[in-house]
C-alpha positions as CSV (number, residue, x, y, z in Angstrom):
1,X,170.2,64.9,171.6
2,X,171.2,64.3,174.9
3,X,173.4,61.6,175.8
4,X,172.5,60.9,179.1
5,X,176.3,60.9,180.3
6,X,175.9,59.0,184.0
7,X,176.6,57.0,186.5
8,X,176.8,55.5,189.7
9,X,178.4,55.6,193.0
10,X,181.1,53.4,192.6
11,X,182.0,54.6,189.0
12,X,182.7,58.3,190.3
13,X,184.2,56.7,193.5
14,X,187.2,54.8,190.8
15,X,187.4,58.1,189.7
16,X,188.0,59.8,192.8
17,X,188.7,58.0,196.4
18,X,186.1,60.1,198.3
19,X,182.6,58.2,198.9
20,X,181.2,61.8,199.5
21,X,182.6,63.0,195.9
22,X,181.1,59.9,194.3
23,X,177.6,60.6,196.0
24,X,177.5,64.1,194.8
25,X,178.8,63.3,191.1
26,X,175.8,60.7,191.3
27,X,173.2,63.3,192.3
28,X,174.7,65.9,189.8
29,X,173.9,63.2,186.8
30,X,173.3,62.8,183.7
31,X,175.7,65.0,182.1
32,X,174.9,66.5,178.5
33,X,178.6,66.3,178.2
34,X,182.4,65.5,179.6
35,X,182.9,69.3,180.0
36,X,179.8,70.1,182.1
37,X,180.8,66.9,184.2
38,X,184.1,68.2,184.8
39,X,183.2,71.3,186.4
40,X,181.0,69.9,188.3
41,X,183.3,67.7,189.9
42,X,185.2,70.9,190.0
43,X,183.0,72.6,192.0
44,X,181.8,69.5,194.1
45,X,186.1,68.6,195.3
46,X,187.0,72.2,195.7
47,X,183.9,73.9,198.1
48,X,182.1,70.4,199.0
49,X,184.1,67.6,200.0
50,X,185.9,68.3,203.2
51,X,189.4,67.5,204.6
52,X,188.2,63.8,205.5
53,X,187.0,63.7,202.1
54,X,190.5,64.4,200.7
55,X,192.5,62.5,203.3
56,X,190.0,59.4,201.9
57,X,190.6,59.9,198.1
58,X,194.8,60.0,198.8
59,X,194.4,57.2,200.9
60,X,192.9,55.0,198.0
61,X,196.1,55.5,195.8
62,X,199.8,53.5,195.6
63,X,202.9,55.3,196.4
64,X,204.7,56.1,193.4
65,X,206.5,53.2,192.5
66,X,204.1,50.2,193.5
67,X,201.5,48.8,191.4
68,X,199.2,47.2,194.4
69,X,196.9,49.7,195.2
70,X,195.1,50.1,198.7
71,X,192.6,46.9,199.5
72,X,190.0,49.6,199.7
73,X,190.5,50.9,196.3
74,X,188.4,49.7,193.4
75,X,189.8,47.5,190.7
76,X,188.7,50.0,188.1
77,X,190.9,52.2,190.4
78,X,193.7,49.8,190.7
79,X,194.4,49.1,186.6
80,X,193.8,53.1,185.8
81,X,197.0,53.8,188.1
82,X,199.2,50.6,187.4
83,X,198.5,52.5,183.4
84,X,199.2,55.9,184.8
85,X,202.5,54.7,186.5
86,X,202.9,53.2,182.9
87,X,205.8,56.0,182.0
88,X,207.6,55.9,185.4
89,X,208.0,52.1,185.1
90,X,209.4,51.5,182.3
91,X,212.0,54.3,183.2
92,X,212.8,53.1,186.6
93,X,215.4,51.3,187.8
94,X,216.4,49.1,191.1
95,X,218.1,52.2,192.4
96,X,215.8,54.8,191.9
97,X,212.8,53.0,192.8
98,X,214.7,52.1,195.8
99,X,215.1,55.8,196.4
100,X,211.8,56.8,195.7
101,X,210.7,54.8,198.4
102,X,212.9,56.3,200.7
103,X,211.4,59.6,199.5
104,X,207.6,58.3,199.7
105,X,208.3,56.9,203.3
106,X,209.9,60.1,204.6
107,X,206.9,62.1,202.8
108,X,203.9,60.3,204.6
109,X,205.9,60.2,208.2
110,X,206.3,64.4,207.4
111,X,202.8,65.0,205.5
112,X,201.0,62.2,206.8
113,X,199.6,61.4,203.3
114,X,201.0,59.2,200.5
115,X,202.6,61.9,197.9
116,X,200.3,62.8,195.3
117,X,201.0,63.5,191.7
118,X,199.8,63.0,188.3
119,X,202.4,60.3,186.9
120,X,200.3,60.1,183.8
121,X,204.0,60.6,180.9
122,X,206.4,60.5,183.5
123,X,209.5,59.8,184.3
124,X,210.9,58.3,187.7
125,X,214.0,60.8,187.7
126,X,210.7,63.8,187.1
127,X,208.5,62.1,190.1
128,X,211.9,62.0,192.3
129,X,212.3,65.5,191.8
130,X,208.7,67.0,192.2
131,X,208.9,64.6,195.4
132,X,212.3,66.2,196.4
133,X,211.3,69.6,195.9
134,X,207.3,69.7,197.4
135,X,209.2,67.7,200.4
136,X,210.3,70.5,201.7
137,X,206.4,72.5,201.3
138,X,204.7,73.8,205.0
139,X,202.3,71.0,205.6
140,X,199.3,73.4,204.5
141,X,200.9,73.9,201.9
142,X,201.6,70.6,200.2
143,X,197.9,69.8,201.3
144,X,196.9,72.2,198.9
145,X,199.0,71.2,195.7
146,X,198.1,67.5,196.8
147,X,194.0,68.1,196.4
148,X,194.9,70.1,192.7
149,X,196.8,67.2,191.5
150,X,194.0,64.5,192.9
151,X,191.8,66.5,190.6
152,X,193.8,66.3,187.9
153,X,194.1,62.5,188.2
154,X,190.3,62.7,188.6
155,X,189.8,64.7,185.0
156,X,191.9,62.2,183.6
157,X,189.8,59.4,185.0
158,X,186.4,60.7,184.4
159,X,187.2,61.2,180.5
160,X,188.4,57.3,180.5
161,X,185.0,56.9,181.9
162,X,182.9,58.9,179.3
163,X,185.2,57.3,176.7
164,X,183.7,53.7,177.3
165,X,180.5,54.9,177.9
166,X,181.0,56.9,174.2
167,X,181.8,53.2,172.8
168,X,179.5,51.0,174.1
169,X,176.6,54.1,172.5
170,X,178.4,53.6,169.4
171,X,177.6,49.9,169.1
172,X,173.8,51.1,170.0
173,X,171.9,53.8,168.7
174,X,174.7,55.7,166.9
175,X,173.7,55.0,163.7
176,X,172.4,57.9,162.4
177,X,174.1,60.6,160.6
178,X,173.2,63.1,163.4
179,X,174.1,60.5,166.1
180,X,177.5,60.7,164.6
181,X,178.0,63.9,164.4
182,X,177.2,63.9,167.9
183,X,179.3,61.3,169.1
184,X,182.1,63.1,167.4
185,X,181.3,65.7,169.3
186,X,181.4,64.5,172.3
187,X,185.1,62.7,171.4
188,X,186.7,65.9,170.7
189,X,185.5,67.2,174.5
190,X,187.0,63.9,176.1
191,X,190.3,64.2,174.2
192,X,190.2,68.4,175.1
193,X,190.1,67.0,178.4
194,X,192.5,64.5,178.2
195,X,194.9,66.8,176.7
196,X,194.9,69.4,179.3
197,X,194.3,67.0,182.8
198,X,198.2,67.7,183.3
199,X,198.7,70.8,182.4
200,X,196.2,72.7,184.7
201,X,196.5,76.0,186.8
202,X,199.5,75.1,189.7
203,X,199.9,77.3,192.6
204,X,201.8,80.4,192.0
205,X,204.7,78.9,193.9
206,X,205.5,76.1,191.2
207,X,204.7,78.4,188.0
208,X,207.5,80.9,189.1
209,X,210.1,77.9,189.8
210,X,212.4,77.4,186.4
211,X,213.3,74.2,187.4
212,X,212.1,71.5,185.1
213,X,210.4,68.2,186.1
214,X,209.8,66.8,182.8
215,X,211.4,67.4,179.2
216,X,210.6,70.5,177.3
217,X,209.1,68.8,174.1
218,X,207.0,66.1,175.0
219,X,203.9,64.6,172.9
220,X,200.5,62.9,173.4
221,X,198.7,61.0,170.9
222,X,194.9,59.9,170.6
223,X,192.4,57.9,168.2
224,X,189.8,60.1,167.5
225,X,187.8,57.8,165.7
226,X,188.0,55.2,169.1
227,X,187.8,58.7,171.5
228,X,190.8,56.9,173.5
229,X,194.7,57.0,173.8
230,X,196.6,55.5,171.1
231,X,199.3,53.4,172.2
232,X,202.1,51.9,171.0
233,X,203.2,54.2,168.3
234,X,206.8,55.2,167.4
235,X,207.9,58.7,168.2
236,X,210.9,60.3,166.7
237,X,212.3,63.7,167.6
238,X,214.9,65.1,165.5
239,X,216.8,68.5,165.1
240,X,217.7,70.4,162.2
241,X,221.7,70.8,161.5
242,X,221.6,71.1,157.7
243,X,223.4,73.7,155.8
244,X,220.1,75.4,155.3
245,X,219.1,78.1,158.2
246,X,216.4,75.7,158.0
247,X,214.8,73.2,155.9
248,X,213.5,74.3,152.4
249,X,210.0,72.9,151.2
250,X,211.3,70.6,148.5
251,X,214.9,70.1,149.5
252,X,216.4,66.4,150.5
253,X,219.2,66.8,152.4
254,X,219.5,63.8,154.3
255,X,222.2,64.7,157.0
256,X,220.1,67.4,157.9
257,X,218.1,66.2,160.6
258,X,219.5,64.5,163.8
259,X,217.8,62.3,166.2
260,X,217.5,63.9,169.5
261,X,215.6,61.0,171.1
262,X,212.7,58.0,170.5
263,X,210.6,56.3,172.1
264,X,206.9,54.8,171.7
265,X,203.2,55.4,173.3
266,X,202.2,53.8,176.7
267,X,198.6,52.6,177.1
268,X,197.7,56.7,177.9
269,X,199.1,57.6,174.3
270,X,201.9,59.4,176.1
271,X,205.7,58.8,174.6
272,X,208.4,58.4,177.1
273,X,211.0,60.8,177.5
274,X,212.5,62.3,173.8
275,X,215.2,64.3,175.4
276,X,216.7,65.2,178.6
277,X,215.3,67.8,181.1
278,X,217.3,70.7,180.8
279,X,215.8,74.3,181.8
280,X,216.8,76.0,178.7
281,X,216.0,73.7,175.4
282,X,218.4,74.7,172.4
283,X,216.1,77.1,169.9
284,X,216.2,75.8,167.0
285,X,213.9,74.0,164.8
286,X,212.6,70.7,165.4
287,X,210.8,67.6,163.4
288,X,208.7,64.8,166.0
289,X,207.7,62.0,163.2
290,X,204.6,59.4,164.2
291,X,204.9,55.6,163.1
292,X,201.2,55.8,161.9
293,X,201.5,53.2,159.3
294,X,202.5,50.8,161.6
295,X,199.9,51.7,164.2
296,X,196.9,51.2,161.6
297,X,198.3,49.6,158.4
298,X,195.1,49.9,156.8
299,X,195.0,54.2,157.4
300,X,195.8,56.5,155.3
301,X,198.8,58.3,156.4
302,X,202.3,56.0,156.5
303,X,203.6,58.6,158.6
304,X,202.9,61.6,160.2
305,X,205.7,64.7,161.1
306,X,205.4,67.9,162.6
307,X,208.1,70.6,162.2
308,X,207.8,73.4,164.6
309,X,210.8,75.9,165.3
310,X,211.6,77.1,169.2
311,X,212.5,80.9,169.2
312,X,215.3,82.6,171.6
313,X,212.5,84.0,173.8
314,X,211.1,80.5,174.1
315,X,213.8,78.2,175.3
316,X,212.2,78.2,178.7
317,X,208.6,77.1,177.2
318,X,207.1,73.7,177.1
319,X,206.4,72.4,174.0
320,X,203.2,69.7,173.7
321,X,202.8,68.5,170.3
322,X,199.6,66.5,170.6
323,X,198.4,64.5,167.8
324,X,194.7,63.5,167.3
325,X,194.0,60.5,165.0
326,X,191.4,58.9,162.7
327,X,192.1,56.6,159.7
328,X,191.5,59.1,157.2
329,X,193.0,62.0,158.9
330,X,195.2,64.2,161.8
331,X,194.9,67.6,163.5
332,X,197.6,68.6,165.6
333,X,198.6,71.8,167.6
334,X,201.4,73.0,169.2
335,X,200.7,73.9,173.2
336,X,202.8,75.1,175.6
């Protein structure tokens, strides 16, 4: 069954700033599915959209820190980054937003371009050092890293997009058993997507740079059974410090476990920061605990936790624990 995944102009064009982008996207649809439409886009930013066309789809976002967007930019546009400056909000302060637009106005009078970045889960303190560090990128080179992370904003955007499209079907002709097994389908290839829009191929440069920009354990939780974020659940990260090596199935030993840091979901299911960015995280192993009972009281799962342990050879890894929820049930997998 094809969904008939499309849409117009100005949809693609909240997605992405560039009017030339939007009218290919257009062209290119329907989609048979979030997947096919992402690499498409892929291939339509990367070898058809030219410089103007990237210079246009910067220009439609706010510097980090600010909430009013461009007059140009959509309202669609607007709302998705106030939510995807959620994180970096709520952890700023008067002083380092004050800073950061020191940064941002030294950035655009060197690059001539607002700083791109995907804020989506993060922190000010990680935006003010991706900003410090890029600052001091050869022009060309910044350009670059600046049109990978508009197309990892875009990815983001475009699965928000196929999400409400998913929902308003479901209210339509989904009624059928293979209907929804098809729609489930299609969730699971949004929320693949949604999962991996920040963790994409960086140039070389960054990947061989140990330097941190965000914590080494973070997590990311969705509703599988609404294909969007879920937010405001409770996170909990704890340690293990028992006697045991480790915790024994069975076993209560409530001093055991130590709370390393806790926080709740923003509106992109992302949790704020759990622990501070250090290079090398302690190995060890590690428990990160969901409210889930308190998000939906009428599921079937109070609580959810996840103990994973962090080897010697790993303590320079990143850990993403995402969680994928329905009412009756929860995958999870450890990425990193």
């Amino acid at each position: 069954m094809d969904l008939g995944l499309g849409f117009d102009e100005k949809d693609y064009l909240s997605c992405c700033g560039s009017t030339q982008f939007a009218k290919e996207m257009a062209s290119a649809s329907p989609f048979p599915s979030y997947n096919h439409a992402v690499s498409v886009a892929r291939h339509i930013w990367f070898n058809t959209v030219d410089v103007n066309g990237w210079l246009q789809a910067f220009s439609a976002h706010p510097s980090i820190g600010q909430t009013r967007a461009p007059s140009h930019a959509s309202q669609t546009s607007a709302q998705w980054s106030k939510g995807e400056q959620s994180t970096a909000l709520a952890t700023a302060t008067g002083s380092s937003l004050q800073e950061l637009a020191e940064w941002n106005a030294g950035y655009m009078q060197k690059f001539g371009f607002v700083f791109l970045i995907c804020a989506s889960g993060r922190s000010t303190e990680s935006i003010l050092a991706e900003l410090k560090k890029r600052y001091t990128n050869r022009p060309i080179v910044e350009f670059e890293i600046a049109a990978q992370e508009q197309m990892k904003i875009t990815e983001l955007r475009l699965s928000k997009l196929f999400t409400s499209k998913e929902n308003t079907l479901s209210t339509t002709d989904m009624n059928s058993t293979l209907a929804t097994k098809k729609a489930e389908e299609e969730r699971v290839s949004i929320i693949g997507g949604h999962v991996t829009a920040a963790s994409d191929t960086l140039p070389a440069k960054s990947i061989r740079n140990p330097s941190r920009t965000r914590p080494p354990i973070t997590t990311h939780v969705l509703d599988v059974s609404r294909g969007s974020p879920a937010s405001g659940i409770e996170v909990l990260l704890e340690k293990w410090k028992g006697n045991q090596a480790r915790p024994i199935f069975g076993y209560t030993d409530n001093g055991g476990w130590v709370v390393q840091g806790s926080s709740s979901t923003d509106s992109d299911g992302r949790s704020g920061q759990l622990m501070n960015i250090v290079d090398d995280v302690d190995p060890g192993i590690y428990r990160i605990s969901f409210n889930t009972g308190k998000y939906n009281p009428n599921g079937f799962f109070p609580s959810v936790s996840i103990v994973f342990e962090i080897l010697e050879s790993q303590t320079r890894q990143h850990f993403h624990v995402p969680l994928l929820l329905s009412p009756f049930s929860f995958s999870t997998y450890r990425g990193s």
